[in-house]
N, C-alpha and C positions, 0 to 999 in steps of 0.2 A: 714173274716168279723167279725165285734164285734158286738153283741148285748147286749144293756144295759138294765135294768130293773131297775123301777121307779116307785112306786107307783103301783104295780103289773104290771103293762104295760111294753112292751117289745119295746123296737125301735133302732133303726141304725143313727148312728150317721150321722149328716147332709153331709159330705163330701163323705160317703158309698151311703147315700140316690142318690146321684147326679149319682154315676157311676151305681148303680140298675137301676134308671131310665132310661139312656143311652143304658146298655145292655137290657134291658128288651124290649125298641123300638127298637133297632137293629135285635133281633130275628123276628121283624117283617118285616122287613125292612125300616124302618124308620132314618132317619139320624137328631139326635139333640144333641145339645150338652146344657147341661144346664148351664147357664152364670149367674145367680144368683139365693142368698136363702135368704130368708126371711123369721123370727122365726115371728108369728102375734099375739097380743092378745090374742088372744082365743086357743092360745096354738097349731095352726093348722101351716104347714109350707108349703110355697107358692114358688117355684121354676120356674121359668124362664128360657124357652127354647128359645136358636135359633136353626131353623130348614133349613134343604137343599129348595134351592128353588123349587119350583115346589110339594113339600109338601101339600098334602090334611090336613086343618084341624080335620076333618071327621075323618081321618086313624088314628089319634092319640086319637081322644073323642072313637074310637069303644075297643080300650085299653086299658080303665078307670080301668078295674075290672081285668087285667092281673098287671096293674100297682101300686093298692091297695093289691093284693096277693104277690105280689116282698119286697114291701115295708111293708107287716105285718101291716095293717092300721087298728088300733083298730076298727074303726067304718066302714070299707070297702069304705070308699066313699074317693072319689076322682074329686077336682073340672076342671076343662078344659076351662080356657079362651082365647079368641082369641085376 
């Protein structure tokens, strides 16, 4: 994996960000695959999963903070919308 730095800040370039995310749910048991990325305004980036059906939204929001540690997320937060 490449990590770039920017402005002091460290990040993973969007297409590593997607397979992190991926593996990061799978050690949970989670099955998604992310199907889009979106760089937003505010500089935050918004990625879109599809998920296995029968998937609890829940199982994935209790991940928030395994998935801002994967991802090196400057401000540790992490949004979860359904």
């Amino acid at each position: 994996m490449n990590i770039n730095k920017k402005n002091e800040e460290y990040y993973y370039p969007v297409n590593e960000q997607a397979t992190i995310i991926e593996k990061t749910l799978e050690s949970y048991g989670i099955k998604a695959r992310v199907v889009e990325i979106d760089k937003l305004p505010d500089k935050s980036t918004l990625h879109k999963l599809e998920i296995q059906v029968g998937t609890v939204i829940s199982d994935i929001e209790k991940r928030k903070r395994e998935l801002a540690l994967a991802l090196a997320s400057s401000t540790g937060k992490i949004e979860i919308q359904a």
